[in-house]
N, C-alpha and C positions, 0 to 999 in steps of 0.2 A: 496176290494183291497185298501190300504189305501198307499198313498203317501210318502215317505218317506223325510223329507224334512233338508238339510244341511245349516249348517250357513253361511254365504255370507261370500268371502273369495274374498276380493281385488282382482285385479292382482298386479304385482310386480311393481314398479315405475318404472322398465326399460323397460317394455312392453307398456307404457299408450304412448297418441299420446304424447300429450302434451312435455313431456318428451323427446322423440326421437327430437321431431322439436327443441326444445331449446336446446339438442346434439347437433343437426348438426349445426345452427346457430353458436353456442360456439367453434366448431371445423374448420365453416366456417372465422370466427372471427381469432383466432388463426391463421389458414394459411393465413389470409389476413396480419395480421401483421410480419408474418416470412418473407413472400414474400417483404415486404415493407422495412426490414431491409436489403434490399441487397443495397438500392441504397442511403441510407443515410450514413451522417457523422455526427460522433458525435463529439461536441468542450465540453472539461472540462477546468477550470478556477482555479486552485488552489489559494489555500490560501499561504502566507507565513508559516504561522502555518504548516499548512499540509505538506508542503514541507520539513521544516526542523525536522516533530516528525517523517515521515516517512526516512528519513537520515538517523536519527540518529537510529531509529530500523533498518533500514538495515547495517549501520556499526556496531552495537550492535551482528546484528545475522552472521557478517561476509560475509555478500554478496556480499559485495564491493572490488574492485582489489585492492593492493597499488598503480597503477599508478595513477586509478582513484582519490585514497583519497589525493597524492600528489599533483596533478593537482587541486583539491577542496581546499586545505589549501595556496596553492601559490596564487590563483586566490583571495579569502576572504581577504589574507593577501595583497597582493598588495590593493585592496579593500577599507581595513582599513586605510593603512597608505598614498591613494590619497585623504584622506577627508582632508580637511584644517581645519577645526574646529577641529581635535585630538586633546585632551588635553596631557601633560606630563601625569597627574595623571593618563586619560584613559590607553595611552601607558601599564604605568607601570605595572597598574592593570594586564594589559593585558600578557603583559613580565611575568610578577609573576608567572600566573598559569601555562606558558610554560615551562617558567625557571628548575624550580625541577625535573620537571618529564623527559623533554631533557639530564639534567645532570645526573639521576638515570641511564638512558639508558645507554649513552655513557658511563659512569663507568663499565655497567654490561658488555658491549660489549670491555671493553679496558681489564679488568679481562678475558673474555675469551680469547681474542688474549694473553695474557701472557703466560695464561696455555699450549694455544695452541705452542707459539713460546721455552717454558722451555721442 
């Protein structure tokens, strides 16, 4: 009667102790810090950067109210012109890029009331 003999065949890495204890650890771990998220607060510090690229993707994707963006362009603008060091040139700089695109408006808008009043 001769022995038959088969080739060593691990166990599975989820069966070995080792394995299991560094599970539960890891899972112990894990709800140690779920648990601990309940009773903190978190402070973030923006950046001016941050603040104004994220703005401006949110006006970009329309997620902004008009009151909101009114109340944003009064407040900058008041802003701008309590600074005592403006320059005219700043100003105008400034006027310039408003300028055109205010007046395209109200054009398109004085053209619909026409239509609308004819």
């Amino acid at each position: 009667m001769t022995k038959e003999y088969k080739p060593f065949e691990p166990k599975p890495k989820e069966d070995t102790v080792v394995f299991k204890k560094r599970k539960e650890r890891w899972n112990k771990q894990l709800k140690e810090a779920d648990d601990s998220l309940d009773h903190r607060r978190f402070n973030c510090t923006l950046t001016v950067n941050q603040v104004v690229n994220s703005f401006k993707k949110c006006v970009r994707a329309n997620e902004v109210k008009r009151d909101a963006l009114i109340t944003c362009y009064r407040v900058v603008l008041e802003k701008i012109l309590q600074d005592p060091e403006l320059t005219d040139a700043e100003f105008l700089s400034m006027y310039s890029q408003i300028q055109p695109r205010a007046q395209t408006v109200y054009a398109r808008r004085s053209r619909e009331l026409k239509r609308i009043r004819t």
